[in-house]
Structures are given as structure tokens and as C-alpha cells.
C-alpha positions in Angstrom: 52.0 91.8 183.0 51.9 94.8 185.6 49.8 97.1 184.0 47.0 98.4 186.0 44.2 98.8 183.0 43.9 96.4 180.4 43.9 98.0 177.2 40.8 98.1 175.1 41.4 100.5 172.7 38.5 103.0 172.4 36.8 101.3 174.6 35.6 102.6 177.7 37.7 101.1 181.1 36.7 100.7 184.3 37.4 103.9 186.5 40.5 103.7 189.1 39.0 105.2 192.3 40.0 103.5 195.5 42.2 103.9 198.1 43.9 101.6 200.5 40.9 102.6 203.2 38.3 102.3 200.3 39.7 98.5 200.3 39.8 98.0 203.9 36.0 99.2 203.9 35.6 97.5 201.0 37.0 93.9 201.9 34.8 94.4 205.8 31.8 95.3 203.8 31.7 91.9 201.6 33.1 89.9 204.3 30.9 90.5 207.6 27.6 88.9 206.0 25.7 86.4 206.7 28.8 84.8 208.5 28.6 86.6 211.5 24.5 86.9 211.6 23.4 83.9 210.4 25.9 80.9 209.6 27.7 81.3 213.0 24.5 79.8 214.9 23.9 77.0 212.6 27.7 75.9 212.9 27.7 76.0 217.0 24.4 74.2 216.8 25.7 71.5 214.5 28.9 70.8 214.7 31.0 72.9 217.6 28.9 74.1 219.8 30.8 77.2 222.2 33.8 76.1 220.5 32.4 77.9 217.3 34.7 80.6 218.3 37.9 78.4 218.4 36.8 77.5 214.8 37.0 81.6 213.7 40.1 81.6 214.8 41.7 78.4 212.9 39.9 79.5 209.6 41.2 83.1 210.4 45.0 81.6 210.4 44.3 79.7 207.3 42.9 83.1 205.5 46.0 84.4 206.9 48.2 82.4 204.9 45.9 82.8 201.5 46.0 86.7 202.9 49.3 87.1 202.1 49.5 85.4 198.8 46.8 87.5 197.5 48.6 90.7 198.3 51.8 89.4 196.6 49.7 88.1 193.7 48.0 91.6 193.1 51.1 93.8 193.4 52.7 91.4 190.4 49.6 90.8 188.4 46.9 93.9 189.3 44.1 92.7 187.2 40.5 92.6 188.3 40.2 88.9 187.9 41.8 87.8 191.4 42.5 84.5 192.1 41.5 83.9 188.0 44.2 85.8 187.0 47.1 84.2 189.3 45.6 80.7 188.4 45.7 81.6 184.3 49.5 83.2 184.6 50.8 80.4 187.1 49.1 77.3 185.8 47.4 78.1 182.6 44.2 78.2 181.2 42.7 75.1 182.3 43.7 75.5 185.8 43.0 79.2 185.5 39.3 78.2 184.2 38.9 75.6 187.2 39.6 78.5 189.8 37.5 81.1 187.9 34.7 78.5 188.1 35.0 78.0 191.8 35.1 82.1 191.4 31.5 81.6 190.4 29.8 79.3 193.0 31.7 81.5 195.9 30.3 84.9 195.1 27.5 84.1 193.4 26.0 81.7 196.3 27.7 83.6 198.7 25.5 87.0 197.5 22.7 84.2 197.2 23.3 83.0 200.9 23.3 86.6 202.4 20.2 87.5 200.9 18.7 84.7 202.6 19.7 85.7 205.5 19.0 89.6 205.1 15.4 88.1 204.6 14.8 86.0 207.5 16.3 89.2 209.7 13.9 91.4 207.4 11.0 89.5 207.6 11.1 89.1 211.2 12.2 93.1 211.5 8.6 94.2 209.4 7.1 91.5 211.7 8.1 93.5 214.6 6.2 96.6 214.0 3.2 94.6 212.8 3.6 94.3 208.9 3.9 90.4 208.8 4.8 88.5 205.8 3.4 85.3 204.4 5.6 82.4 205.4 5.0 80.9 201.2 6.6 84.1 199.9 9.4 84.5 202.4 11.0 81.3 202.1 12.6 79.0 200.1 10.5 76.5 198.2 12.7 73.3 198.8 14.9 72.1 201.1 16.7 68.6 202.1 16.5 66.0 204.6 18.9 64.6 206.9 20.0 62.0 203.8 20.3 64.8 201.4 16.8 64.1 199.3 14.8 67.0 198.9 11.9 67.9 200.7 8.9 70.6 200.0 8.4 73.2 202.4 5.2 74.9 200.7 6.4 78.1 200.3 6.6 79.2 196.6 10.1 81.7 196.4 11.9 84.0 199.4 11.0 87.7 197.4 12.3 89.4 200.1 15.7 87.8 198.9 14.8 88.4 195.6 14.0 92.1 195.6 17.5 93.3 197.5 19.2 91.2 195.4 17.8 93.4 192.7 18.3 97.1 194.6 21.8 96.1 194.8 22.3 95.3 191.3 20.8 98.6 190.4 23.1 100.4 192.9 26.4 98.5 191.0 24.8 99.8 187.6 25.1 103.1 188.6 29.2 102.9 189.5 32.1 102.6 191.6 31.9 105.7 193.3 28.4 105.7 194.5 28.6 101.9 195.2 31.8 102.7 197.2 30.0 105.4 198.9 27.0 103.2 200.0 29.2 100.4 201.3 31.2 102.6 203.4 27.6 104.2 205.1 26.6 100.4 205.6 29.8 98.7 207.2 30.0 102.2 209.6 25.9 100.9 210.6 26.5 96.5 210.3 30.3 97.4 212.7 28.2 99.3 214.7 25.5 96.7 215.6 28.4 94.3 216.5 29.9 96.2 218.8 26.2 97.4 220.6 26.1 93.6 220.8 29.3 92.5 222.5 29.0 95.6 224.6 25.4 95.0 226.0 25.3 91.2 225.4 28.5 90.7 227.7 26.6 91.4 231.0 24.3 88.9 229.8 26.5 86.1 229.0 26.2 82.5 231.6 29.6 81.0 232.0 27.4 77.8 232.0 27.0 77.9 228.5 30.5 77.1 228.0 30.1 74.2 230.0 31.7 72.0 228.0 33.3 73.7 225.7 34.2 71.5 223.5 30.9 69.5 223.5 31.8 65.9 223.3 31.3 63.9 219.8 28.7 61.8 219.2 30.2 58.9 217.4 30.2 61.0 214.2 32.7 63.0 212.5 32.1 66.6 212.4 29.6 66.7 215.1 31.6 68.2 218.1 34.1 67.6 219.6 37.5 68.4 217.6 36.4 67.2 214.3 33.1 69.4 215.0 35.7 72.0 215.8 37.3 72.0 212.3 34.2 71.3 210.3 32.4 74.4 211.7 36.0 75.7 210.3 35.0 74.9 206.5 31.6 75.8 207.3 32.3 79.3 208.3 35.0 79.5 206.8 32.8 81.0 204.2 32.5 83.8 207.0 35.5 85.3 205.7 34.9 84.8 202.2 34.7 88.7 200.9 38.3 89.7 202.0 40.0 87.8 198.6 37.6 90.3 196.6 39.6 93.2 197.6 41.9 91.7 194.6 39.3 92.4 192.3 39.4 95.9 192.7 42.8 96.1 191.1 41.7 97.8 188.5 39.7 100.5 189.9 42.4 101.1 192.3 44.5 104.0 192.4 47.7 101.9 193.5 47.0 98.4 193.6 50.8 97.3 193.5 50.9 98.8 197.3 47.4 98.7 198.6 45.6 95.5 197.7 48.0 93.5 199.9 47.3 95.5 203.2 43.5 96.1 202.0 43.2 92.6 202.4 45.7 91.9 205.4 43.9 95.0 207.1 40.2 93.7 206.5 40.6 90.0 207.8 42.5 91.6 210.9 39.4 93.3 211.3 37.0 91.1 210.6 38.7 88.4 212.7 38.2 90.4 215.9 34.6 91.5 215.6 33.7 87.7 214.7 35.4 86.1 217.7 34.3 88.5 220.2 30.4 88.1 218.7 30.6 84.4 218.7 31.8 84.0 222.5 28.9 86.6 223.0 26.3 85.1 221.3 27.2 81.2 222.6 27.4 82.8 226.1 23.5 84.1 226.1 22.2 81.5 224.4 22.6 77.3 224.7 24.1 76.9 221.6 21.4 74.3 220.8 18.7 77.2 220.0 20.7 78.8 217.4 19.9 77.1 214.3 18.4 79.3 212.8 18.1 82.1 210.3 18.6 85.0 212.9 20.5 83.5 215.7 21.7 87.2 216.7 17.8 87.9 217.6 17.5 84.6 219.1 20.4 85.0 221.4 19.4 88.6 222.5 15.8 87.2 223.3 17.7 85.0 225.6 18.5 88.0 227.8 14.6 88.0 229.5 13.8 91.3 227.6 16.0 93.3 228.7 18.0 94.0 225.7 14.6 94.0 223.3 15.6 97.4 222.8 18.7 96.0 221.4 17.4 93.4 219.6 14.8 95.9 216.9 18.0 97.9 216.9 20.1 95.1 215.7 17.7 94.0 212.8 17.3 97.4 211.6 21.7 97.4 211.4 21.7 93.7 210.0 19.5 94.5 207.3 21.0 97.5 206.3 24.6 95.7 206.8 23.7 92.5 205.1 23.1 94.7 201.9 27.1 95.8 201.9 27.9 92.6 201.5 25.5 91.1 198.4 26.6 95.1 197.4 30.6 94.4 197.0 29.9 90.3 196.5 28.2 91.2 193.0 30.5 93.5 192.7 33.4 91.2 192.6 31.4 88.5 190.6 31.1 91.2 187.7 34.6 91.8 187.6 35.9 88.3 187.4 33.8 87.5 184.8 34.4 91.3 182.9 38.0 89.6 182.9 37.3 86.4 181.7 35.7 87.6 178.7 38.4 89.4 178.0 40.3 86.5 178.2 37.8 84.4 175.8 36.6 82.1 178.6 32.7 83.2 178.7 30.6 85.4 176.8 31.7 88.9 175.4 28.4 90.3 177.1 30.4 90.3 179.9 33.2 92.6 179.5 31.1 95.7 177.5 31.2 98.6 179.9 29.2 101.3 179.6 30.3 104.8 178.4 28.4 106.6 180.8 28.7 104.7 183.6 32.0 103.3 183.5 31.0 99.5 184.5 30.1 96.5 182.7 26.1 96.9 182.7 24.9 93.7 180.7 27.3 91.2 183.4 25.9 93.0 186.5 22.2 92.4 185.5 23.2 89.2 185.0 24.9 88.5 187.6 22.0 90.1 189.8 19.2 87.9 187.8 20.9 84.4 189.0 21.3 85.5 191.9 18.4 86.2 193.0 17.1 83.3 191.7 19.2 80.9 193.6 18.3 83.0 197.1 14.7 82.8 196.3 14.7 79.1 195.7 17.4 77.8 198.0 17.6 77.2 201.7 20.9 78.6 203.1 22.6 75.6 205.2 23.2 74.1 201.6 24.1 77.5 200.0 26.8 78.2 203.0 28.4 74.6 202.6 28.6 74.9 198.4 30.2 78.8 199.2 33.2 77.2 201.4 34.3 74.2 199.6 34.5 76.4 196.0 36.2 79.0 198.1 38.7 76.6 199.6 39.4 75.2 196.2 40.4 78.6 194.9 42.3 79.2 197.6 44.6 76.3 197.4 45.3 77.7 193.6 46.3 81.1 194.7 48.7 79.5 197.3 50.2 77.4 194.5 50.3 80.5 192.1 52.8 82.3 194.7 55.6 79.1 194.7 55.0 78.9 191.1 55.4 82.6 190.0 58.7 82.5 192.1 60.3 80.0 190.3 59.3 81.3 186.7 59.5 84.6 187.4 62.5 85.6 190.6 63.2 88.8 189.0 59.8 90.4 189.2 59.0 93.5 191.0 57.2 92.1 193.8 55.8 95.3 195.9 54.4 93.0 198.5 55.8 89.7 199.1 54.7 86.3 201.3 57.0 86.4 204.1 58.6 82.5 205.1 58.1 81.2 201.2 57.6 78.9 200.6 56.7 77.3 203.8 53.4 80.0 204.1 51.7 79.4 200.7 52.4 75.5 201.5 50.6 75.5 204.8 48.1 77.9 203.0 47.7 74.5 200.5 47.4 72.1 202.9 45.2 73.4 205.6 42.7 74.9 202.8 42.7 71.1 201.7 41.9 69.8 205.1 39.3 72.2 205.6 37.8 71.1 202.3 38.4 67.3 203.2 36.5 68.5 206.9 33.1 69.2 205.2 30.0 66.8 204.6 30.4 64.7 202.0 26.9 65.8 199.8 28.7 69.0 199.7 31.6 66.9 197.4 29.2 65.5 195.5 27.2 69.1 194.8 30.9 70.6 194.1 31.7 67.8 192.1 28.8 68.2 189.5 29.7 71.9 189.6 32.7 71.3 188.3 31.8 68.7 185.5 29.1 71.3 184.3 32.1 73.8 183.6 34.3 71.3 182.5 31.5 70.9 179.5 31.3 74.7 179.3 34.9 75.1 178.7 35.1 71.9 175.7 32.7 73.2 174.2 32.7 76.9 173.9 36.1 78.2 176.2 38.8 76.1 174.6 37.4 76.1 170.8 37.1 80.2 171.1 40.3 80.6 172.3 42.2 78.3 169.9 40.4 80.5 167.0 41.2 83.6 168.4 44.8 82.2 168.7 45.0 82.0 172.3 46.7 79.3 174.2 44.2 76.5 175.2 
């Protein structure tokens, strides 16, 4: 159960490579995305205004709790299949399906929902220095209305999200050390731009803007006031979403038993701080009211009069370089869940053939890379972010669960990282992932939903009868 490459024979494996500062730079690179630069503004401007930064920090103390049950999961079970993995030893394959589908929808429309947003900041970038784009082929060709029924919006796909979609998938082709080499260039640049911003935009913030706070609710729940507060919770809570797939780098990691845990402990203590410190920034120069929008970093710097225009090309250069780091590791992580599943018989063999001279599993990269870039060129991303938090927040809950169950079936097991206060952590881990998930819109159940009853079919019909002939437990 603890052994750090599966064995395939004479098969080529994947490479062990990383280090415990590889993961750290690693888990920051997939999880400061679109988050930060793009979700954060449509969040303050529908649902908790200034408070947006009170909602970092209470999805922050639930990651915390999910945090810690990841590193004690990887340290017993070091496979490449994260939260998959734990689900399939602690509950099963059924359960372990269920997680690995929510798996799916989080990093594949969460490298979807980034490349959105790397295209409105790239479009308006080129725009800049007088190279503009057709509106028709930068955005996405549907979209939905305040009732949820879809609405044309003339454009015919985003291939700006398309195209770095498909650099990035070349880049993973290639392999883990050059991939690990370009995402530690790119978080260096995307930390960079968030600090330039909190350090210039502070002299620009208006105290007024945090006048109220906690903008009062309208009758509704979820817009503002505290139930505002916790839905832009679940809504960025899918700002954090990239620090779980440090677990899937178990197996290209030199020691995973010790360093997964305080990879991922070490990136969301990171990430935490840069995104609180940019929210109270970017609420304070802007009325939270003008930041729904694609590029709400620009919109809040524009805010400043001109002064910090300077700033603001600087900034879009660094987003768009940045934003790439995290489709970069998100596709990353998608390819090695599903390299594991079809290992495990779940999905298509396809998936887990790596290649002898590049050491990674080609055929599932491409595609991986071909739907995604489908769904960012055809998508709008305030239904893209929503989908990415509630699968995420499923899979979450599992892992918590996995932790109270492996204690009880296994007590003896070497455990090089363990969840401190179990099981009271992993149970508050349950709950408050839950009520986050309870917290967002209700379409967004009804999307997730139909999700899930499409992978239900998959697994009837091709999961379970392949594993029963292959004499697997189904």
C-alpha cells in the first residue's frame, strides 16, 4: 500500500523528481489562478462585497482542515491519484469513482476557468499596445441569464483560451522536469505582480470603500451580508483549489511519505496571505460594485486616476504569464489522476501508457488538453468557477472521511504525517466543506447533479463490468 511507484513491469514509470520546495512551488503555481485575478471581483460584486476578504479567510480554515488530511493520506497511500486513491482504499470503488469524477470537473474546469481568464487579461494586454482582438473570437459563445436559460452573445469561441490551453499541453508532453522548471519561472513572475500590487495599490486604497463592510442583504440569500459572506466562500473557494494537487505528485516525488504533507500545508499558508492582503487592496481602490468582471486587478488599478498605469501593463504582462502556471500544473494533475484510474480499470487504458522517451503519459495529456480547451473556448467563467467549487468541495468531504476511516481499519500503519485533534479535524473538515457546498446557487446543484448521473452511466456501463472481468472488486 506504501509503495511510491506502482509497478508496471517493463513498462516505463513516471520519473521521481521533486522536492519538498518543488511542491510548495508546485502547489502556489496551480493554486494562485484565476482566483486571485479574476474570481475575487465577481464574488465581492455579487455576493460580499469588501467582506470578500473575510470569505478568503473562512475557506482558508476549511482548506486547512482538508490540508492536513491530504498530507496524512499521501504519507500512507503515495500514489498519484490523490483524493481518488484515499476515496478507493477507505470506501471502495464506487465511492472512490464518485470522488475521482468530481476529480474531473475540478481540474478540468478549473484549467478551463483560468484560461478564460488569462484571455480576458491577454486580450486587453495586446489591446494595450494596439493589436486589438475581435470581440467574436475572444469570447465565449453562450452564456446565461439571471434565471439560468442560455443566452447568445455573438461571439463564435475564446481562441485565445484555446491556444494556451494548447502551449501548456505541449509543455506537459515534454516532462516533469521542464514543466517543473517553467512553473517555478512563472509563480517567481504571478508572486511578483501581487506583491507590486499590494505595495503600490496600498497608498491608493479609500477607507470609504469599506464602508459597510459587510454590505447589508438584500432579502436574498447569498447576496451580502453574512450569507453573502459564506457563499463568496464556496465561490472562491475554488481560489484555493490547486494546493490538493500537490498529492498527485506522489509519484514523481522523491519522498512523498515526508513532503507531500508540508508541500501542501506550506503552499495554502502561502497562498492564504498573498490572497487576503490582494483582496483588501483591490476592494479598497475600487467600489466593489465595478469589479465584475474578467480583469478586476486592471479595473481596480484604473481606479487609481492613472497613476499606477505603469502598474497596471506591468501587471497584465505578470497575470498572463502567471495564469499559464496554473492551467500548467492543473493539467498536470488531471493527467495523473486519470494515468491512475486506468490503472485501476475505471477509464480507458489510453490513459495510463507513458511514453519511453518522455517519461509521461502522452495520449491522456493531449486529451486532457483537447477538452479543455474546448470548454474555455465555449464557456463563460462565472458558471465554470461555481461547477469548479462544488466538485471540489464534494471531494473534499471524501478525503476528510478517508482519514477517520483509515484509522479505524488500519491503527497500525506507519503514518509519517498525521491530522493532529482526530477525529475532531477531519469532522469539521466534513461539515464545513458541506456547508460551503449547501452555500452555493442552486443551478450550480442541478449542473453537479447531471454531472454526476453522467458518470454514474459511465461507471455501469464500462467501470464496473471491466473490473469484474479483470477480477477486481466492483
Amino acid at each position: 500500500m506504501a509503495q511510491t511507484l506502482v509497478d508496471t513491469g517493463d513498462e516505463p514509470t513516471l520519473r521521481p523528481h521533486l522536492g519538498l520546495w518543488h511542491l510548495i512551488a508546485a502547489g502556489v503555481g496551480s493554486t494562485i489562478g484565476s482566483g486571485i485575478f479574476v474570481i475575487t471581483g465577481t464574488a465581492a460584486a455579487q455576493y460580499a462585497g469588501p467582506a470578500i476578504s473575510l470569505s478568503f479567510l473562512l475557506a482558508a480554515a476549511v482548506c486547512l482542515c482538508t490540508a492536513y488530511c491530504y498530507g496524512e493520506l499521501a504519507g500512507l497511500l503515495p500514489k498519484s491519484g490523490g483524493a481518488y486513491s484515499y476515496a478507493l482504499a477507505s470506501s471502495g470503488p464506487l465511492i472512490g469513482w464518485t470522488v475521482g469524477w468530481c476529480l474531473v470537473l475540478e481540474y478540468l474546469v478549473a484549467c478551463s476557468t483560468v484560461a478564460v481568464g488569462w484571455s480576458s487579461y491577454f486580450v486587453d494586454l495586446v489591446a494595450s499596445v494596439g493589436v486589438p482582438i475581435p470581440q467574436w473570437i475572444a469570447a465565449a459563445p453562450i452564456n446565461f441569464d439571471a434565471a439560468g436559460h442560455p443566452v447568445a452573445t455573438g461571439a463564435l469561441f475564446n481562441l485565445p483560451a484555446a491556444l494556451i490551453v494548447g502551449l501548456v499541453t505541449a509543455l506537459l508532453v515534454v516532462g516533469i522536469k521542464e514543466t517543473n522548471r517553467a512553473n517555478i519561472a512563472m509563480v517567481v513572475i504571478k508572486v511578483g505582480v501581487i506583491l507590486l500590487v499590494v505595495a503600490f495599490g496600498a497608498a491608493y486604497v479609500r477607507t470609504a470603500h469599506f464602508t459597510p463592510y459587510i454590505p447589508e442583504n438584500t432579502g436574498h440569500y447569498g447576496e451580502f451580508g453574512w450569507s453573502g459572506v459564506l457563499r463568496g466562500s464556496a465561490v472562491i473557494f475554488y481560489a484555493f483549489l490547486g494546493f490538493d494537487g500537490v498529492s498527485t505528485s506522489a509519484q514523481e516525488s522523491r519522498n512523498p511519505q515526508r513532503d507531500i504533507g508540508w508541500g501542501i500545508i506550506g503552499a495554502l499558508a502561502v497562498c492564504t496571505i498573498l490572497y487576503v492582503a490582494m483582496a483588501l487592496v483591490m476592494t479598497g481602490m475600487a467600489d466593489y460594485r465595478t469589479l465584475n468582471v474578467a480583469n478586476p486587478v486592471s479595473v481596480a488599478l484604473a481606479a487609481a486616476g492613472g497613476d499606477l498605469d505603469w502598474l497596471r501593463s506591468l501587471v497584465n504582462i505578470g497575470v498572463v504569464i502567471g495564469l499559464a502556471s496554473a492551467i500548467l500544473m492543473g493539467l498536470y494533475g488531471q493527467s495523473r489522476i486519470l494515468y491512475v484510474m486506468a490503472q485501476d480499470r475505471m477509464v480507458p487504458p489510453v490513459f495510463a501508457r507513458i511514453s519511453p522517451r518522455f517519461r509521461t503519459p502522452v495520449h491522456g495529456t493531449v486529451i486532457v488538453g483537447v477538452a479543455c480547451a474546448l470548454i474555455a473556448g465555449l464557456f463563460p467563467i462565472d458558471i465554470l468557477g461555481e461547477l469548479v467549487s462544488i466538485g471540489s468541495l464534494l471531494a473534499f468531504a471524501f478525503v476528510c472521511w478517508s482519514v477517520i476511516v483509515l484509522r479505524r481499519r488500519l491503527p497500525d500503519a506507519p503514518r509519517p504525517f498525521r491530522v493532529p485533534l482526530s477525529p475532531l479535524l477531519p469532522v469539521i473538515g466534513i461539515f464545513s466543506t458541506l456547508y460551503l457546498m449547501v452555500s452555493l446557487p442552486e443551478d450550480t446543484w442541478i449542473r453537479l447533479l447531471l454531472w454526476m448521473a453522467l458518470g454514474t452511466a459511465f461507471y455501469l456501463a464500462y467501470s464496473r463490468p471491466r473490473r469484474r472481468a479483470e477480477g477486481l472488486s466492483a
